[in-house]
N, C-alpha and C positions, 0 to 999 in steps of 0.2 A: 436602518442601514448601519447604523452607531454596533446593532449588537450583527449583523453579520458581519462588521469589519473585525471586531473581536475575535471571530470564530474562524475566519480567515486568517490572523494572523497567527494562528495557531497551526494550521493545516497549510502555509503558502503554496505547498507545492503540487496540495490536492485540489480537482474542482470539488465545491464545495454546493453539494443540493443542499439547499435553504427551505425547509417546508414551512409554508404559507397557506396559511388555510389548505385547500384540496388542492394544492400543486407545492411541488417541487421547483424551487426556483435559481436561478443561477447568473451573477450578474458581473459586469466588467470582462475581463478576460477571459474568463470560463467561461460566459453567456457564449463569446464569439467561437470556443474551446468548441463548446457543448451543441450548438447550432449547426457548425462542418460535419458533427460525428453523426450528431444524431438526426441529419436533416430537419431540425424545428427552426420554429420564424424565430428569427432576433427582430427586436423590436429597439428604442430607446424609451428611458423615461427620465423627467429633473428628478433630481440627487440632490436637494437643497444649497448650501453653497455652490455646488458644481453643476455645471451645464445640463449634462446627461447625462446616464449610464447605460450602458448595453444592458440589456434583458434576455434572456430565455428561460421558457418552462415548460414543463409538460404536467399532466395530472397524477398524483400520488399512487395512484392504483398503476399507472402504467410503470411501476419501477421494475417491475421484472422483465419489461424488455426493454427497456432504456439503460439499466446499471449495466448486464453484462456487454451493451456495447461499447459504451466508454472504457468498461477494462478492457476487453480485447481488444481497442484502439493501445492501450497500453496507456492507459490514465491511471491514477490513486481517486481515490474520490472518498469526500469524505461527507457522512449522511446526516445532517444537523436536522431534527426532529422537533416540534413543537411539546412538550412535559408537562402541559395541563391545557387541560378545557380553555380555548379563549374566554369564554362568557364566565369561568372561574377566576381568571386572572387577574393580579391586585396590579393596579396601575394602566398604561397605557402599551407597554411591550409584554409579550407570553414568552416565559419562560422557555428557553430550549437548550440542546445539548447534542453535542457530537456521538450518535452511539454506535457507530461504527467504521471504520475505515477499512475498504476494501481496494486492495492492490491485484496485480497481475500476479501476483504470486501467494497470495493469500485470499482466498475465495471461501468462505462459510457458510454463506446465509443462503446459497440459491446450487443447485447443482446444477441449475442448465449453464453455468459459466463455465464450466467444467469438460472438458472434450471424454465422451465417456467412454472410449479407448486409449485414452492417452495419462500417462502416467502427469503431476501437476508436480514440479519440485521447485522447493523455493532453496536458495544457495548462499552460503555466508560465506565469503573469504578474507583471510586474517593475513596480512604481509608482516612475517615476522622479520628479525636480522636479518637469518639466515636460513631459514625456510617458510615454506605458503602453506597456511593449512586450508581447507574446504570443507563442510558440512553441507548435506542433502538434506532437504526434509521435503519425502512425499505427501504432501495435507491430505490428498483422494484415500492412500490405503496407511498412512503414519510411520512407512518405512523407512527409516533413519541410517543415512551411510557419512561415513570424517575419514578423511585421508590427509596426510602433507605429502610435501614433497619441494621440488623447485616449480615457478611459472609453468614452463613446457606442460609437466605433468598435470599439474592443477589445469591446465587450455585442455590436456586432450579429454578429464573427465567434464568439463564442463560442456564440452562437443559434445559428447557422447550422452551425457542428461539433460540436456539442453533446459536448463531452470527458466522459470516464467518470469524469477525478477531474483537479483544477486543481490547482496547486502555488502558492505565492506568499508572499510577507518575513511572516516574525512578526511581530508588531507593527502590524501591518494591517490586520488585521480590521473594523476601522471603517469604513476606507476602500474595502476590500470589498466589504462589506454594501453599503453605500452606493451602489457605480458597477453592483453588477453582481447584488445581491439575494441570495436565500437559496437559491436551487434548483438550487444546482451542487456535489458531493463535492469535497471541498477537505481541500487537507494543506498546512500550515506549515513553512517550512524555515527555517534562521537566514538571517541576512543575506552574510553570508562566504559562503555556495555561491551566492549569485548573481554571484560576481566576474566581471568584464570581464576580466581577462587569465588567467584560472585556464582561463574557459568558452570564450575566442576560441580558443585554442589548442585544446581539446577538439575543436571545432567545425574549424579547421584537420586538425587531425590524423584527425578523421573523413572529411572531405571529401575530404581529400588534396592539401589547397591551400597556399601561405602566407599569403595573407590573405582576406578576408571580404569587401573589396572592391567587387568583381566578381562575387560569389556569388546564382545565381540565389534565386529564392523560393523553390523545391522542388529537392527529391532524395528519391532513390529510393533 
């Protein structure tokens, strides 16, 4: 438990499957999370100091139809993997490690998560002084659309793409709520990843351009 607390603390706001031998395990709040979504038994078990903790699991192999439901409950989930052999293992815990974190707006590893007529946009909004800017990134076919503008503007393309999960400055949330309401999945990032010269160059070196210029509104 010492080392799923670790990996939790990392991930707080993802449930967190825990693999354990041939299951997938999930405990405390995400057991209870993970048990409503996915109809499996919650169980309890002692926790050493503490009383009890919620449990739930399912078996390893069933993750391809257990993950895509928790995302499209609208969960993060984050997939902590065993990294060697237990019977290899020096000591009494087996090494493990987060190798991937899947959101509602970032989908990779399985297409059936995937609506396979529907376009999948994940969305970044930057509240500047005195204008809002917006990024598109379709992940299904890698079609990339950036507009500004004031609020209004930025609500009606965000209607109109309807992104699977929004990205935008901590601290914001009020201002949020406010331009654009409450019916959008949204995840917070510090302020420092939304640099202008960190992201231009990103965005250069993606493109394959030197500057941003001249750079149409979409790529492929």
């Amino acid at each position: 438990m010492g080392q799923y607390n670790e990996f939790k603390a990392k991930y707080p706001d993802a449930i967190l499957l825990f693999r354990v031998g041939d299951f997938y395990e999930t405990f405390g709040a995400d057991a209870i999370k993970a048990s409503s979504i996915l109809g499996i038994t919650l169980t309890r078990r002692a926790n050493g100091s503490a009383a009890h903790i919620e449990l739930a699991g399912f078996p390893h192999h069933a993750i391809d139809t257990y993950l895509p439901k928790l995302v499209r409950a609208g969960e993060r989930v984050a997939i902590c993997e065993q990294l060697e052999d237990p019977k290899m293992a020096k000591g009494d815990v087996v090494k493990r490690g987060v190798i991937e974190l899947v959101t509602p707006g970032v989908v990779l590893g399985d297409a059936n998560m995937l609506a396979v007529k529907e376009n999948s946009y994940l969305a970044s909004v930057y509240f500047g002084k005195s204008i809002t800017g917006v990024a598109f990134l379709d992940i299904s076919t890698g079609e990339f659309y950036v507009a500004e503008g004031d609020d209004s503007y930025v609500d009606k393309l965000l209607s109109n793409l309807s992104p699977k999960e929004v990205i935008y400055q901590r601290g914001y949330e009020d201002r949020f709520s406010e331009a654009f309401g409450n019916r959008l999945y949204t995840y917070r990032l510090e302020e420092w990843v939304f640099s202008q010269d960190i992201n231009r160059e990103k965005l250069c070196r993606q493109f394959n351009t030197k500057n941003l210029s001249r750079a149409h509104s979409r790529h492929s």
